[in-house]
VEXGU-495689 format. One record per residue (C-alpha): x, y, z. Coordinates in pm, whole numbers, padded with zeros to 5 digits, always signed. Example, Ala and Ser with C-alpha at 12.3 -4.5 7.8 and 13.67 -1.06 7.14 Angstrom:
2
+01230-00450+00780
+01367-00106+00714
REM end
This chain:
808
+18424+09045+08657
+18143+08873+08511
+18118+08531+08417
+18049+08486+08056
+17777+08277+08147
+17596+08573+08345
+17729+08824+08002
+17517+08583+07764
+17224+08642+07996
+17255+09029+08011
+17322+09029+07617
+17030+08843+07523
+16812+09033+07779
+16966+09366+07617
+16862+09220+07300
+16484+09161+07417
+16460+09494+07578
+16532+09642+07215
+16274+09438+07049
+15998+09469+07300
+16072+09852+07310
+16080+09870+06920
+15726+09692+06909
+15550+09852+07283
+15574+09583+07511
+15172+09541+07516
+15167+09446+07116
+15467+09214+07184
+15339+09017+07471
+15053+09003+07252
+15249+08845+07021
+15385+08578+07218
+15047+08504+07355
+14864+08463+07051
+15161+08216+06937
+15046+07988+07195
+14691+08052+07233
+14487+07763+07321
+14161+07869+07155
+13969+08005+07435
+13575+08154+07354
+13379+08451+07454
+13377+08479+07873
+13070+08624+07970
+12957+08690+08299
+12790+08411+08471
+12441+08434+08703
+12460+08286+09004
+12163+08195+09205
+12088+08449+09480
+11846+08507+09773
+11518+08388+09809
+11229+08648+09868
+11048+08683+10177
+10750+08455+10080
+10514+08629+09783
+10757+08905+09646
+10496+09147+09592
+10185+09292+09739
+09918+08984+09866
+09531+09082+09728
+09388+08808+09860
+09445+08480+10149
+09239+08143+10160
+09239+07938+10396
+09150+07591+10361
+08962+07329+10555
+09266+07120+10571
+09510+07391+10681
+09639+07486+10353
+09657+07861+10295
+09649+08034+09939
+09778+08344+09836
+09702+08588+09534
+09841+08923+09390
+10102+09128+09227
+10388+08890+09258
+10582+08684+09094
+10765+08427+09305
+10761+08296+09690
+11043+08219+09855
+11300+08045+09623
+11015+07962+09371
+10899+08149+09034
+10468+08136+09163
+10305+08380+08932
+10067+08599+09119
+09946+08302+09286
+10129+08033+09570
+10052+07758+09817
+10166+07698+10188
+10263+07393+10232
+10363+07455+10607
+10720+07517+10527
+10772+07717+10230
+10551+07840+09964
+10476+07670+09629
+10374+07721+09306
+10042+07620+09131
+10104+07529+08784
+10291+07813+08602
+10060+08019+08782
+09865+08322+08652
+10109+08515+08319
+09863+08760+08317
+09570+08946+08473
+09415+08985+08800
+09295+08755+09075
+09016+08901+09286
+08854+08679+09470
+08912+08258+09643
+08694+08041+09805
+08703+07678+09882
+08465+07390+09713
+08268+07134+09914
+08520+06872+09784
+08796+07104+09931
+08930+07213+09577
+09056+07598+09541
+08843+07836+09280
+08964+08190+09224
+08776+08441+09000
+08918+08753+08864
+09038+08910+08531
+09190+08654+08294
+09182+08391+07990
+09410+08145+08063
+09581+07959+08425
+09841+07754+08419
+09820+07702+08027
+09507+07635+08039
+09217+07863+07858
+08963+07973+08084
+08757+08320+08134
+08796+08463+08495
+08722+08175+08659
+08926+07874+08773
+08969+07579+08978
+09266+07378+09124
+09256+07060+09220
+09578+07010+09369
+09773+06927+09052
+09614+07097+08762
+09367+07384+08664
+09029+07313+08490
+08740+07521+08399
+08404+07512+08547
+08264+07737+08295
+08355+08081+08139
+08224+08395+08326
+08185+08669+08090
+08280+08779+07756
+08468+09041+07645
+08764+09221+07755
+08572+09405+08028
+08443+09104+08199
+08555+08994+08533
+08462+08827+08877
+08489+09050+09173
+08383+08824+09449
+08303+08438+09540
+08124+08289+09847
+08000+07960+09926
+07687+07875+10079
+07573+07687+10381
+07426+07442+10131
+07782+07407+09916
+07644+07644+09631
+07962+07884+09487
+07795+08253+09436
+08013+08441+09188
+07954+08828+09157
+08130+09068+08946
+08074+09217+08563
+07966+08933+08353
+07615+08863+08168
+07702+08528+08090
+07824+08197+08279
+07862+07909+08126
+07634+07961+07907
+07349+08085+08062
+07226+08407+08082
+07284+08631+08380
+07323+09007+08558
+07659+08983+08711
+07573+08723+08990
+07561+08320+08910
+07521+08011+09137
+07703+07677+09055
+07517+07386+09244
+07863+07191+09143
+07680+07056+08756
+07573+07409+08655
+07569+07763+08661
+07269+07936+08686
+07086+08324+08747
+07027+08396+09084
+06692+08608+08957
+06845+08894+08992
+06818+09213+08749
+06871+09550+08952
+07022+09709+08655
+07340+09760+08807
+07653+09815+08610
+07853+09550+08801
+07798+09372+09163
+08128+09441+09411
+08102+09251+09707
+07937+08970+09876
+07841+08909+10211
+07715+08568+10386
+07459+08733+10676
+07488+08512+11031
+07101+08420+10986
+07209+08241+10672
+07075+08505+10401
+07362+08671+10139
+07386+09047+10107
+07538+09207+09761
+07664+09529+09693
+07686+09692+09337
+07747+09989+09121
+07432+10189+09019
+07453+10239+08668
+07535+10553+08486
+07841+10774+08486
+07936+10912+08778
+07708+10768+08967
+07872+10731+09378
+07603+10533+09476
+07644+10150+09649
+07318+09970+09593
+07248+09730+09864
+07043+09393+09795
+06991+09130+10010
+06858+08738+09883
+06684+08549+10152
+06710+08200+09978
+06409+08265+09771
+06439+08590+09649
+06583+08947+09605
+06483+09237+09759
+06608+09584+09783
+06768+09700+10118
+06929+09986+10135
+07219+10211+09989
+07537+10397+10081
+07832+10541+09919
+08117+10403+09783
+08230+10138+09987
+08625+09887+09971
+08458+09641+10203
+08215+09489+10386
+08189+09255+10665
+07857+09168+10898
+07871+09178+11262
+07701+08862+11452
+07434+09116+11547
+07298+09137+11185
+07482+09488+11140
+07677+09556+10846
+07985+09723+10847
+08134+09907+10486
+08444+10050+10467
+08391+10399+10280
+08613+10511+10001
+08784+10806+10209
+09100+10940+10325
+09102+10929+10629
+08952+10653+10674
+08599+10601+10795
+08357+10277+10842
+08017+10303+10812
+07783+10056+11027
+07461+10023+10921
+07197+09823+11098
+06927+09586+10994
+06593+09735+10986
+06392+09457+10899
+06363+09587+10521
+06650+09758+10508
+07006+09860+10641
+07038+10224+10756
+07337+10418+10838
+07341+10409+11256
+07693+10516+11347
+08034+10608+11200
+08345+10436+11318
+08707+10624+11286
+08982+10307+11310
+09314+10422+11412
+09468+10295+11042
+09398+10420+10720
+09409+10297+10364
+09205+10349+10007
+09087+10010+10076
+09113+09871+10429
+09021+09506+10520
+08785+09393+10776
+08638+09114+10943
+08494+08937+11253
+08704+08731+11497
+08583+08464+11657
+08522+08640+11991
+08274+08866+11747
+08489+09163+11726
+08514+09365+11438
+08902+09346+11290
+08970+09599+11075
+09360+09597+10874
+09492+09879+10674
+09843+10097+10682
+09978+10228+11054
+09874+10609+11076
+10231+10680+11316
+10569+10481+11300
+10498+10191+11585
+10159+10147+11588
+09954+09850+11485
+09820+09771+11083
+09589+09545+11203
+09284+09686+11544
+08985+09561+11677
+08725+09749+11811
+08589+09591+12165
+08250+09794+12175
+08422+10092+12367
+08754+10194+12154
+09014+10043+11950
+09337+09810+12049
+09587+09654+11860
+09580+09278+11744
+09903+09140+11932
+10246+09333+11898
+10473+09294+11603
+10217+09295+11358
+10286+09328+11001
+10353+09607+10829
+10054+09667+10653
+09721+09477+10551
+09511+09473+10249
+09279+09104+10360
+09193+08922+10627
+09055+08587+10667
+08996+08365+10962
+09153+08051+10962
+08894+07711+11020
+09112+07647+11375
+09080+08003+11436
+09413+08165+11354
+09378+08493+11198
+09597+08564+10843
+09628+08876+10680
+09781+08974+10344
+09976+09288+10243
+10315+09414+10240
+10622+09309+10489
+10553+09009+10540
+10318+08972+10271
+10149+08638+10432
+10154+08697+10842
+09915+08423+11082
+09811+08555+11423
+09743+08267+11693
+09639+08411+11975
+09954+08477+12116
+10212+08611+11846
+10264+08717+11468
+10425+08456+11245
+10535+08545+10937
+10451+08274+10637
+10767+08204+10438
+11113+08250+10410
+11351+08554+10575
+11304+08896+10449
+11454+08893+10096
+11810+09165+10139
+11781+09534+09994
+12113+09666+09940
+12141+09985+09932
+12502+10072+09881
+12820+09844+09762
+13224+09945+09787
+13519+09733+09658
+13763+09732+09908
+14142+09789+09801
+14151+09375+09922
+13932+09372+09595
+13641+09224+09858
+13316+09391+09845
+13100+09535+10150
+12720+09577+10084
+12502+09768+10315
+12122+09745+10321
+11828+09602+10494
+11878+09259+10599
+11994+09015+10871
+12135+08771+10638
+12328+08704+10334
+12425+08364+10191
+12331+08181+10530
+12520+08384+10744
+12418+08586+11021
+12466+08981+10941
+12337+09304+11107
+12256+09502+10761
+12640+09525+10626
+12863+09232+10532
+13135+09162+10277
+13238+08914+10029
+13531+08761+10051
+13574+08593+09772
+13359+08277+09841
+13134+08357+10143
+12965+08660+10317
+13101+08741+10649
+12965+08996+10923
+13158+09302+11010
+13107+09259+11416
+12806+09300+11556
+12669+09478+11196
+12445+09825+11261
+12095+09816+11416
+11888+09936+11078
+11964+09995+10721
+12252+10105+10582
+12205+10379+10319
+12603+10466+10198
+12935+10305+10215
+13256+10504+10157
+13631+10435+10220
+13879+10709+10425
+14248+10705+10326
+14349+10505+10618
+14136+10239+10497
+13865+10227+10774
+13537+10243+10677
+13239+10510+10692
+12921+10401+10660
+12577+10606+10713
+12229+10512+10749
+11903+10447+10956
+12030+10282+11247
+12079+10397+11662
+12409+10158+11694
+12666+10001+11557
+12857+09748+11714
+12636+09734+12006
+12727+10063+12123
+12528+10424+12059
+12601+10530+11713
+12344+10822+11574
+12308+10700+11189
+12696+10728+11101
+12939+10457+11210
+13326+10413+11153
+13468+10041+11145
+13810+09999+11133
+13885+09627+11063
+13838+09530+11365
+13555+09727+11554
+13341+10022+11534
+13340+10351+11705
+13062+10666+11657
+13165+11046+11516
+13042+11193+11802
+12704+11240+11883
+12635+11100+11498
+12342+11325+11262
+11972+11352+11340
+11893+11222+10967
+11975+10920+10797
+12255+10983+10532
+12201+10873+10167
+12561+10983+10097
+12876+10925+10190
+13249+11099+10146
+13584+11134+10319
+13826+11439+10171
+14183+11348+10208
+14234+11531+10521
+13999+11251+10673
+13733+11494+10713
+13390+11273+10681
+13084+11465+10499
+12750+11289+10507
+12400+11429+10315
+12135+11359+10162
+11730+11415+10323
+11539+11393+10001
+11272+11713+10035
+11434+11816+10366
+11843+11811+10244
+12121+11817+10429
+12518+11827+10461
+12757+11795+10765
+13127+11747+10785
+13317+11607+11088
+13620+11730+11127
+13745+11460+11387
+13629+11642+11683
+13335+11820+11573
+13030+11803+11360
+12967+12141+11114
+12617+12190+10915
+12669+12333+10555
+12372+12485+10336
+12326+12213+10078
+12211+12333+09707
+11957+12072+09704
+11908+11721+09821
+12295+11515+09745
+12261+11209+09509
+12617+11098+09494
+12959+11159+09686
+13288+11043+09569
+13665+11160+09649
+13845+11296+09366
+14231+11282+09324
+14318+11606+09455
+14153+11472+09761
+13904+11704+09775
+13522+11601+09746
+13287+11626+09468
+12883+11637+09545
+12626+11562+09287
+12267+11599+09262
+12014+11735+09034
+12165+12094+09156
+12469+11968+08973
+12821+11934+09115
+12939+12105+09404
+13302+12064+09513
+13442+12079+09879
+13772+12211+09899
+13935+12412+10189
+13605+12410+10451
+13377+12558+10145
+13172+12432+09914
+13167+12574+09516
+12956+12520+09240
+13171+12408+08970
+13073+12493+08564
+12768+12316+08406
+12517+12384+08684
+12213+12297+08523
+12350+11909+08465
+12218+11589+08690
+12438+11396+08892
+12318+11020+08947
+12637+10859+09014
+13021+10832+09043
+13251+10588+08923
+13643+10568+09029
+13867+10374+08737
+14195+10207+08892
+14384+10536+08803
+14131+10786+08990
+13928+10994+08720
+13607+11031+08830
+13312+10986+08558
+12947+11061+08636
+12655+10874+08534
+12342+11140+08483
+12214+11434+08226
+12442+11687+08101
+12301+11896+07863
+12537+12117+07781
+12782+11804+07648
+12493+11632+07485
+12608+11284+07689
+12456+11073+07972
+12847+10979+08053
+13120+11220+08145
+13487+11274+08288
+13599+11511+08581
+13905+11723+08405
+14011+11798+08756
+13809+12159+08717
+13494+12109+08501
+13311+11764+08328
+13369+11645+07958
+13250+11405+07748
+13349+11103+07834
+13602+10910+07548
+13318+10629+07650
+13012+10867+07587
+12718+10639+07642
+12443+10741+07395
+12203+11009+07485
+11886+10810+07482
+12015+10638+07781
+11866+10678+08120
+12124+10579+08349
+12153+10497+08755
+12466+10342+08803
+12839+10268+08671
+13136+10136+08814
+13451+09947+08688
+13542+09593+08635
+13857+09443+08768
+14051+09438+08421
+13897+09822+08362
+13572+09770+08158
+13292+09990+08234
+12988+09864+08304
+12651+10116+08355
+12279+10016+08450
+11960+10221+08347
+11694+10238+08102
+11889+10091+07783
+11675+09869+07575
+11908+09831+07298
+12363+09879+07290
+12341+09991+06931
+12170+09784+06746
+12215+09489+06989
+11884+09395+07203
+12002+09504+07563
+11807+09460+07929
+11905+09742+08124
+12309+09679+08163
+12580+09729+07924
+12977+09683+07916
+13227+09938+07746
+13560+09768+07694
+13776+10089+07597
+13650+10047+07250
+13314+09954+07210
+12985+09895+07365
+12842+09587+07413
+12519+09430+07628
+12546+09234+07918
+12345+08983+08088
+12013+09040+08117
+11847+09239+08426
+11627+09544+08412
+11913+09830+08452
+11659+10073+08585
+11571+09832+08899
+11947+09851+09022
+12049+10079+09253
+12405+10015+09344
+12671+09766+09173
+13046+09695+09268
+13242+09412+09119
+13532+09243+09317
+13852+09154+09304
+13805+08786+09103
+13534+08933+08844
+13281+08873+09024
+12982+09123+09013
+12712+09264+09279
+12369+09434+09150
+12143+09543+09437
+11816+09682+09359
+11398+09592+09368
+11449+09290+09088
+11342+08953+09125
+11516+08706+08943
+11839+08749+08744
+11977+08523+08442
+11624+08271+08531
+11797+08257+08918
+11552+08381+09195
+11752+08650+09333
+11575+08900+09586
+11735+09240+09588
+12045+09086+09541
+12211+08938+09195
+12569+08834+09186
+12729+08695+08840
+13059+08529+08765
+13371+08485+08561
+13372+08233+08384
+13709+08247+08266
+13822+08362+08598
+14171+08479+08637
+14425+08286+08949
+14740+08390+09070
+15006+08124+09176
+15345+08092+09366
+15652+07908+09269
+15952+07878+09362
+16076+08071+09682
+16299+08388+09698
+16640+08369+09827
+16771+08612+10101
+16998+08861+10037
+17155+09193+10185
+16814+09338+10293
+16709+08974+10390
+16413+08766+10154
+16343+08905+09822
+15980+08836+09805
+15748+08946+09493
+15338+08965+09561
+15044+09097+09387
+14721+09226+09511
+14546+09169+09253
+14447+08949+08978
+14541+08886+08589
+14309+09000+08379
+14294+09032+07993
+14293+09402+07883
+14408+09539+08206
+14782+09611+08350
+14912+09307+08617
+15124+09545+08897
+15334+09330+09111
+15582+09463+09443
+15948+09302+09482
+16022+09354+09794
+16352+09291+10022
+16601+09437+09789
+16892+09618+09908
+17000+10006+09858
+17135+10107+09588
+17068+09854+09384
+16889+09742+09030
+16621+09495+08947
+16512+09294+08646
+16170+09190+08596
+16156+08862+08379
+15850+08754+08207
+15790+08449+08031
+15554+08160+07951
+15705+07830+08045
+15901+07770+08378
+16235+07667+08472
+16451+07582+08757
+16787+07609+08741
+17060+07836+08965
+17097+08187+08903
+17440+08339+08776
+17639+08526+09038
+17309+08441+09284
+17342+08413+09654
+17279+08053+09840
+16975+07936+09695
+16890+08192+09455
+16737+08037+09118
+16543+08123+08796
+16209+07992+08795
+16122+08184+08453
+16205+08117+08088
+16221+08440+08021
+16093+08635+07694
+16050+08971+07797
+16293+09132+08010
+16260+09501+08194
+16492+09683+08393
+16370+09845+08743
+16478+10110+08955
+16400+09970+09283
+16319+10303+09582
+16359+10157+09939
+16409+09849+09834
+16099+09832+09655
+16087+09759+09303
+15748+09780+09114
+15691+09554+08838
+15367+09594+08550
+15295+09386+08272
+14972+09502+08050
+14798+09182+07985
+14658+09213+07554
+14275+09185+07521
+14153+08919+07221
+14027+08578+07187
+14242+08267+07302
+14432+08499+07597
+14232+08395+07857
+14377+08077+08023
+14700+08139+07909
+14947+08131+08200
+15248+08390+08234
+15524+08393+08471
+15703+08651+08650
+15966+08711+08880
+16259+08960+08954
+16629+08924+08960
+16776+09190+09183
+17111+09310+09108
+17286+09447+09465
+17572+09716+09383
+17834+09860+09644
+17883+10252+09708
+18104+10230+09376
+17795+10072+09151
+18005+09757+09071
+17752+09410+09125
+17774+09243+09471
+17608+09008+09384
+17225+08873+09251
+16915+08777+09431
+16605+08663+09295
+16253+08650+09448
+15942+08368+09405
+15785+08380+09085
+15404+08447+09036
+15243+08222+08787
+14937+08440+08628
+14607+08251+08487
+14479+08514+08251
+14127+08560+08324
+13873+08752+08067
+13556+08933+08171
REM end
């Protein structure tokens, strides 16, 4: 019989399972927590700073090196290394640096270094480092100054600078006026003045400059008049101008220690023209064909006297950067960069280039040395694990410090490998049923061991799937029968399953964009073909056929939406019905571009494209759908991230070609915060009864908006459970409880559950709305043990779980 004690208990719980049934159990939580809500603001998302990039993050135009050692670089970039440098940086021997706030706008086109060892750059712009100037500059190792404005106009620019043997700076480009005096697109400054160099060919603007070994300076120009391909040639013997020559359209120039001058042409493929000194003039003599190729390749003279010439490789693992002994062409060390678009000879004789991957490389002698900081990550592909950490694949060898092979996860507070990592980039991440996961790429192993561009890891280690695919997968899927189906190819597409034992080719509708399980288990695959489904061995075109497919997104309760076109539904945003898309209840508005969506821990959607406002609200790219409404978030250029996946505690993953996030430098990589993060606690301990300890645990995290599922484990067959739920704690024994057993809850909400194998699941839907976030609630479960008749043995109670309601 029970005690009256344990009656009271039961009748007020009865009573509280009325009233939170009468009101929904969400609006009278809600009720309780806004009673005692401590005031709590807005919880935005929270930039964190990310990875450095790889020295200059874009393409280098132009390298200087100076007397001293120090090396300058120019072009289209914005920061070096961990620093914001604006199109222009310093080497400091370490790291680069920047100069001032840099260059906000326009070009720099040429650098050259003073007698007094100060840095001048010329190019296209008004103003450096704050300060107004016109396409001319000079640093003096802590501030820019003007020597005098080149130009006027919006037209005007410098093309090219070159000191003299006497310490006179010749500036050439499209100007008829330096400071102040009149000119024809060439000036000298003697280091008071600028003056005309006498010349007046007539031409429309003068490209290039070249010092000649015997001390005289060559210039190249633009005849004038439309159309015109011809490359007037002048040379100035200290005195005077005279006329020497012309060829075609020429990128470069450089002068061999014979006297000969050797022009790039203007061709694809590439071709160098050498013309030789004729005592009046150059003349074509022979025609060179380097083994690289560019619109604009670089050249210039080593100190040995060989003729360097830098450009793009013409086959995958040869050289950017050959040198032409007399007889035929070799390559300038091994593990040169990647490409090169200028070359300059160091004063101890090192060799630098300037281009793309690394952008800033020095050559010795003896080896390649790239000039700044690791190769900034690319991700390519991110998955949320059901741990709630998140793996990213890409390009990179390491991530927050730590040493990775081109896939790691997050775990919450750090990166951390997965083994030995893959041997190249990894393209697509997905997860099979038994948890392991399937990742394809570019890459020959994994592990170590011989893996053919698709990998398995299973916690623990990786093993191949077979002999692997000849092409790199951009797409990844495995169907509930744990067959694995990779594609992608781009112009050349592809699909192939593998069934466990055997790889099958499929014809592919066009090249696969996206790949994502549904919850029939079958597989859906998405392109700009539409949505094909595989099902039973075949693949099906399912209605809407003319739609694009970008991307899939998986809420916590498996519907599928798709980010893309669909013209037929008039939405960039739709829902998989199970047998055709609809619009989505969280349409996103048709003037959206978008790339990517995926779901927050407490369910909010968030998608990335070309959204420049969230109605009415200014918006950079990102926004945030909370089940009701759209809002912006953050601030990062949508259309620049390719693949996003938030964790477990809130916290969020872009990968993509961006920069800088939130004013962080982050390379490729942007990660951003809760900052009303949500914590899940212990208290108490469960007490043991006829199945042994009654233990209740969570996998996940509290959030506001979102439904808390907890497992009470341990309980014994047949037998009830009651799930209590309340805001302050107690401590005192439980009625009819077992040695031990206690009630660390005040309860306020009480639920009855119908444990199944002695497993009783427990949910409580956490209310959205100011001042719930921070608010702690407490759970824990009370089981009831029956005999074959159904009269109570006795109780048991587990631990409680003491929830810190986070917000996103």
């Amino acid at each position: 019989m029970p005690v009256p004690a344990y009656a009271a208990t039961m009748k007020q719980s009865r009573s509280a399972c009325r009233h939170a049934l009468y009101l929904g159990l969400p609006q009278w939580l809600g009720l309780h927590l806004a009673a005692v809500a401590v005031g709590q603001g807005p919880c935005p998302l929270a930039w964190q700073p990310g990875p450095a990039a790889g020295g200059p993050n874009g393409v280098v135009r132009v390298v200087q090196s100076m007397s001293n050692g120090t090396v300058f670089a120019a072009g289209d970039f914005t920061l070096a290394d961990a620093t914001l440098t604006n199109r222009i940086a310093r080497w400091d021997g370490a790291t680069w640096q920047p100069l001032g706030s840099g260059l906000a706008a326009g070009t720099i086109e040429a650098m050259a270094e003073l007698p007094n060892g100060n840095l001048v750059v010329g190019g296209s712009f008004t103003a450096i480092g704050g300060v107004t100037v016109r396409n001319l500059a000079v640093w003096n190792g802590s501030v820019w100054s003007s020597i005098g404005d080149l130009g006027q106009g919006s037209t005007s620019r410098v093309n090219a600078l070159r000191r003299l043997s006497n310490g006179d700076l010749i500036a050439a480009g499209v100007f008829t006026v330096a400071g102040g005096a009149a000119v024809d697109n060439l000036a000298r400054w003697d280091g008071t003045t600028w003056s005309s160099m006498g010349a007046n060919f007539g031409w429309s603007s003068v490209r290039h400059l070249q010092p000649m070994p015997n001390g005289d300076l060559v210039a190249v120009g633009v005849q004038s008049g439309p159309g015109s391909t011809v490359s007037p040639i002048a040379r100035w013997n200290g005195l005077a101008w005279s006329a020497a020559g012309q060829a075609g359209p020429i990128g470069a120039m450089t002068a061999l220690p014979s006297g000969d001058l050797v022009f790039a042409q203007l061709t694809i493929p590439s071709r160098l023209a050498v013309y030789a000194d004729a005592g009046t003039a150059f003349q074509f003599s022979a025609q060179l064909i380097p083994p690289v190729s560019s619109v604009n390749l670089a050249l210039g003279v080593s100190g040995a006297g060989e003729l360097l010439v830098g450009g793009a490789p013409q086959n995958a693992g040869t050289s950017s950067l050959v040198r032409f002994t007399g007889s035929g062409w070799s390559a300038v060390g091994t593990g040169g960069p990647g490409s090169v678009q200028c070359l300059q000879i160091a004063a101890n004789g090192d060799l630098l280039t300037g281009g793309v991957d690394p952008r800033v490389a020095r050559f010795d002698g003896q080896s390649w040395v790239a000039l700044g900081a690791p190769a900034a990550p690319i991700v390519h592909a991110t998955l949320r694990l059901p741990s709630g950490e998140v793996v990213l694949g890409g390009r990179f060898s390491m991530l927050g410090g730590v040493a990775v092979n081109n896939i790691a996860r997050w775990n919450g507070s750090t990166y951390a490998p997965l083994g030995a990592g893959v041997s190249g980039p990894v393209l697509a991440l997905a997860l099979a049923p038994n948890g392991d996961l399937l990742v394809g790429g570019e890459f020959g192993s994994a592990g170590g061991a011989s893996a053919q561009n698709v990998a398995r890891w299973n916690g623990s280690a990786w093993s191949t799937l077979g002999a692997g695919v000849a092409q790199a997968p951009g797409v990844i899927a495995v169907n509930l029968a744990g067959e694995v189906l990779v594609g992608g190819g781009g112009s050349n597409p592809f699909l192939g399953v593998w069934n466990g034992l055997t790889w099958t080719g499929l014809t592919p509708p066009g090249n696969a964009l996206a790949m994502t399980r549904e919850a029939s288990g079958d597989v859906l695959v998405g392109g700009g073909f539409g949505t094909y489904r595989y099902s039973g061995g075949v693949l099906q075109a399912v209605p809407f056929a003319s739609h694009l497919v970008r991307r899939f997104a998986v809420d916590a309760n498996g519907e599928v939406f798709a980010v893309g076109f669909f013209p037929s539904l008039t939405t960039r945003l739709a829902r998989w019905s199970g047998s055709a898309w609809v619009p989505a209840v969280v349409a996103a508005p048709i003037d959206w571009a978008l790339n990517v969506a995926a779901f927050l821990p407490n369910g909010d959607l968030v998608v990335g494209g070309a959204i420049s406002s969230v109605f009415g609200q200014p918006a950079t790219g990102l926004a945030q759908f909370d089940g009701t409404s759209w809002r912006p978030l953050l601030g990062l250029q949508g259309e620049s991230v390719w693949t996003l996946a938030a964790s477990a505690d809130g916290t969020v993953f872009f990968g993509g070609s961006f920069a800088t996030a939130g004013g962080f430098v982050s390379a490729g990589l942007a990660r951003a915060a809760a900052t009303c993060p949500a914590s899940l606690a212990t208290a108490g301990a469960g007490c043991s009864g006829g199945a042994g300890p009654v233990t209740l645990a969570s996998d996940s995290l509290p959030w506001a908006g979102a439904p808390f599922r907890s497992l009470a484990s341990g309980l014994t067959t047949p037998s009830l459970a009651v799930h209590l739920v309340g805001l302050q704690p107690n401590n005192v024994p439980l009625p009819l409880g077992a040695a031990g057993c206690g009630l660390f809850v005040d309860p306020v909400l009480v639920d009855l559950l119908l444990p199944a194998n002695g497993v009783a699941a427990a949910t409580i839907t956490l209310p959205r709305g100011p001042g719930v976030a921070g608010i702690v609630v407490r759970s824990q479960v009370v089981g009831v043990e029956l005999d074959p008749a159904g009269a109570i043995v006795r109780l048991t109670s587990s631990n409680a779980l003491e929830l810190t309601v986070g917000a996103l």
